[in-house]
C-alpha positions as CSV (number, residue, x, y, z in Angstrom):
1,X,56.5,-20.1,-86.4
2,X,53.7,-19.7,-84.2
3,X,54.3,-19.5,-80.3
4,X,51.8,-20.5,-77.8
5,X,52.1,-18.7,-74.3
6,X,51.3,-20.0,-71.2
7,X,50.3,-17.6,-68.6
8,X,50.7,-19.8,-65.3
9,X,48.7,-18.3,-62.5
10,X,49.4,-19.2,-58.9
11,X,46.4,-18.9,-56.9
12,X,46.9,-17.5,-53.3
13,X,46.3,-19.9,-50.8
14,X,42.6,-19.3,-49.6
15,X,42.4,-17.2,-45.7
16,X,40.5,-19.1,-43.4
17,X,37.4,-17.4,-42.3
18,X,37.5,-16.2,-38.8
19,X,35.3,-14.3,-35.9
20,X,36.4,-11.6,-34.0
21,X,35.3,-9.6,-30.9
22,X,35.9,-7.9,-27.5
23,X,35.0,-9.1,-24.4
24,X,34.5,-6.6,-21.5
25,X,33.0,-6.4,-18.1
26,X,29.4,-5.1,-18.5
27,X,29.5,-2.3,-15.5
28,X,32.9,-0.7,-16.4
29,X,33.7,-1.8,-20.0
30,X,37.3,-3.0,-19.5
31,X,38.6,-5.8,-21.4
32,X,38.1,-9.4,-19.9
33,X,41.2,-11.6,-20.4
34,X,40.7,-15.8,-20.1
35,X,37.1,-15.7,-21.3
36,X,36.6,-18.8,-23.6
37,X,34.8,-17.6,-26.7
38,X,33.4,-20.5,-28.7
39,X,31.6,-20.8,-31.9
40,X,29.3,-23.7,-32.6
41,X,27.5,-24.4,-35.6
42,X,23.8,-23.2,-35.7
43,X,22.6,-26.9,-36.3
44,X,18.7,-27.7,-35.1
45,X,20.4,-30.2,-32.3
46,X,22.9,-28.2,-30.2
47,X,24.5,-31.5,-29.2
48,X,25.6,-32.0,-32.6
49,X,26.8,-28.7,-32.5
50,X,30.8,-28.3,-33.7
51,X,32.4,-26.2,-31.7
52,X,35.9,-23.8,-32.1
53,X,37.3,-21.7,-29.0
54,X,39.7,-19.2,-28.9
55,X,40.8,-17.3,-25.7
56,X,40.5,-13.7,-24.7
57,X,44.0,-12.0,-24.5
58,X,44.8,-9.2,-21.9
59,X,42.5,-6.4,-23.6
60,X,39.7,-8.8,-23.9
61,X,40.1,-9.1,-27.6
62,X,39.7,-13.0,-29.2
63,X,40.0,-14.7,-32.7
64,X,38.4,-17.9,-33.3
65,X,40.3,-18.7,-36.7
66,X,39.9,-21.3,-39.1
67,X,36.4,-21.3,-39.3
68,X,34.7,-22.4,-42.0
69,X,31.8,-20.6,-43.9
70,X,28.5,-21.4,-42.6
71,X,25.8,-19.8,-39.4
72,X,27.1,-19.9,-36.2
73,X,26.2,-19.6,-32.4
74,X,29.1,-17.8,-30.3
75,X,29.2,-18.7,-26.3
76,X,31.4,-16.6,-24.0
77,X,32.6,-18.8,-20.8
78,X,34.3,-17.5,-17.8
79,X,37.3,-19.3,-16.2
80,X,35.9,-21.6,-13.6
81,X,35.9,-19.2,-9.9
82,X,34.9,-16.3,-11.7
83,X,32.4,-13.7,-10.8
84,X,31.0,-13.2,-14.0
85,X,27.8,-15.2,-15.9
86,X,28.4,-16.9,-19.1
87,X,26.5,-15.7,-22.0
88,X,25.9,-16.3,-25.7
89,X,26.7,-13.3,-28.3
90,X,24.1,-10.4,-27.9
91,X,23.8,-10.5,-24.9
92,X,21.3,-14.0,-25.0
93,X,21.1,-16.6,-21.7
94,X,20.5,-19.2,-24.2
95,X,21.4,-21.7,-27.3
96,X,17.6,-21.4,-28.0
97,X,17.7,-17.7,-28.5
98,X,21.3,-16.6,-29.0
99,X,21.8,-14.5,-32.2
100,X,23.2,-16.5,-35.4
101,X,26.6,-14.9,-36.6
102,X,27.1,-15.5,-40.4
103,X,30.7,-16.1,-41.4
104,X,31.6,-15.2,-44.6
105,X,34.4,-17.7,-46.7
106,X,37.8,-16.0,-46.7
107,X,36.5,-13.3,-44.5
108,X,36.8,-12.0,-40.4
109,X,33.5,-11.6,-38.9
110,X,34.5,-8.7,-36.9
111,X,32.5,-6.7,-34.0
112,X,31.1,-10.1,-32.1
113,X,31.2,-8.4,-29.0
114,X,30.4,-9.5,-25.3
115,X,29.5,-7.4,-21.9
116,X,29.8,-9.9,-19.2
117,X,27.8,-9.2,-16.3
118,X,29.2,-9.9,-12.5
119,X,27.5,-12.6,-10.6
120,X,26.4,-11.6,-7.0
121,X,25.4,-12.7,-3.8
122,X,22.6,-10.6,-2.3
123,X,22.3,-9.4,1.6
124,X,20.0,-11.1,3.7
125,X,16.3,-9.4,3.7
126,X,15.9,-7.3,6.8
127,X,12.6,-7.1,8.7
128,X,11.0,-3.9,9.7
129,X,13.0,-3.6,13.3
130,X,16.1,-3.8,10.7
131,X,17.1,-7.2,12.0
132,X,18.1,-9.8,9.6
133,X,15.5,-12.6,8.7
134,X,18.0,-15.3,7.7
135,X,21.1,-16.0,5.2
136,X,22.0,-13.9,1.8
137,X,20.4,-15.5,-1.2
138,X,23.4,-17.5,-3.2
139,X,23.9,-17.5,-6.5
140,X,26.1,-20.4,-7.0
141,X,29.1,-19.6,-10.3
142,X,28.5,-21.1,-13.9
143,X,31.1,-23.2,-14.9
144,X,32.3,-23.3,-18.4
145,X,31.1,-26.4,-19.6
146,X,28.6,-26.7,-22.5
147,X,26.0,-26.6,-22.5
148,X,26.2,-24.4,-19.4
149,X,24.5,-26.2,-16.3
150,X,21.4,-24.1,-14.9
151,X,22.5,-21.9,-11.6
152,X,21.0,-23.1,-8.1
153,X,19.0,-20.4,-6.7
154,X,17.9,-20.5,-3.2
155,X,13.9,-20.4,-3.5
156,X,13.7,-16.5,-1.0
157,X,12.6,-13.5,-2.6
158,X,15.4,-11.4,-4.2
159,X,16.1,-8.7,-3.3
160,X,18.9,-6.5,-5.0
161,X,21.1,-4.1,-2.8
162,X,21.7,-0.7,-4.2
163,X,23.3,-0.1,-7.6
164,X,22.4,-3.9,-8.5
165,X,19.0,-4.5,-11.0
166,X,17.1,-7.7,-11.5
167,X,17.3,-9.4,-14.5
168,X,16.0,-12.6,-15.9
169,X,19.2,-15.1,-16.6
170,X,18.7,-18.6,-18.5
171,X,15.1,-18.8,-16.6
172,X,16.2,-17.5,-13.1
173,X,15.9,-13.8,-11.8
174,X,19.5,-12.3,-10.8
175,X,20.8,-9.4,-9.1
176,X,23.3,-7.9,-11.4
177,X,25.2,-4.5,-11.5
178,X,23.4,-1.4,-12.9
179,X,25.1,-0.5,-15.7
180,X,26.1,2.7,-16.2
181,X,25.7,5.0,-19.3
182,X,28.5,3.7,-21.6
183,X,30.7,6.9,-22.5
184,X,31.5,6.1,-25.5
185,X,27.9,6.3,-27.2
């Protein structure tokens, strides 16, 4: 008598793919907890754009989970009131330019990081006698709607008090905080 054997094989039940980072504050690299990181799908039409959000826990770290394979664009949102600007991963101010993150099936797309800088309201430009010529220059806070709305800049010169830099944010010129050499380079 011939016997036949069947050699049943139970497949393991397929990981969803996930993406993983730290968010910190740009100037002294501690872990930002309530950010909202979101991944959307790097389609031409951002509005069509499907999003999943996970939020940052107390060390800054985040899992967006059950994503499925494909490109994606990752957004980091502040809670509403914060001081800090919203960004997009690598450090881009824009859907248009933000850095595609490919996720892998069955896989954690680990080291999406993000250095949020502070938001800041500059002093009022002094004349020469060292009086002041008229009210700080406001930079009114993202929210954390998307797409991000653009800031409302008064239209004075900036000028950026000592230890802040100006940089260029989704079209507007900002005073944010130098940053510092990071230590742990």
């Amino acid at each position: 008598m011939v016997g036949v054997a069947v050699l049943l094989i139970a497949a393991a039940p397929a990981r969803a793919a996930s993406i993983a980072g730290t968010v910190t504050d740009a100037f002294t690299h501690g872990g930002l907890e309530g950010v909202l990181a979101c991944a959307y799908e790097a389609l031409p039409n951002e509005a069509e754009a499907i999003k999943r959000c996970a939020e940052a826990e107390a060390g800054g770290e985040y899992t967006i989970s059950q994503v499925p394979a494909g490109s994606y664009k990752v957004g980091f949102y502040p809670q509403a009131g914060s001081k800090y600007l919203w960004e997009f991963y690598d450090d881009r101010q824009s859907w248009q330019e933000a850095d595609p993150v490919a996720v892998l099936p069955d896989t954690q797309t680990a080291g999406i990081d993000a250095a949020l800088e502070e938001e800041v309201t500059t002093e009022p430009p002094v004349s020469r006698d060292g009086g002041s010529t008229g009210p700080p220059t406001t930079i009114l806070p993202a929210t954390s709607a998307f797409p991000p709305p653009a800031p409302v800049v008064q239209s004075r010169p900036l000028r950026c008090k000592k230890g802040f830099r100006k940089k260029r944010v989704r079209g507007k010129v900002r005073c944010v905080r130098a940053r510092p050499p990071n230590p742990q380079h």
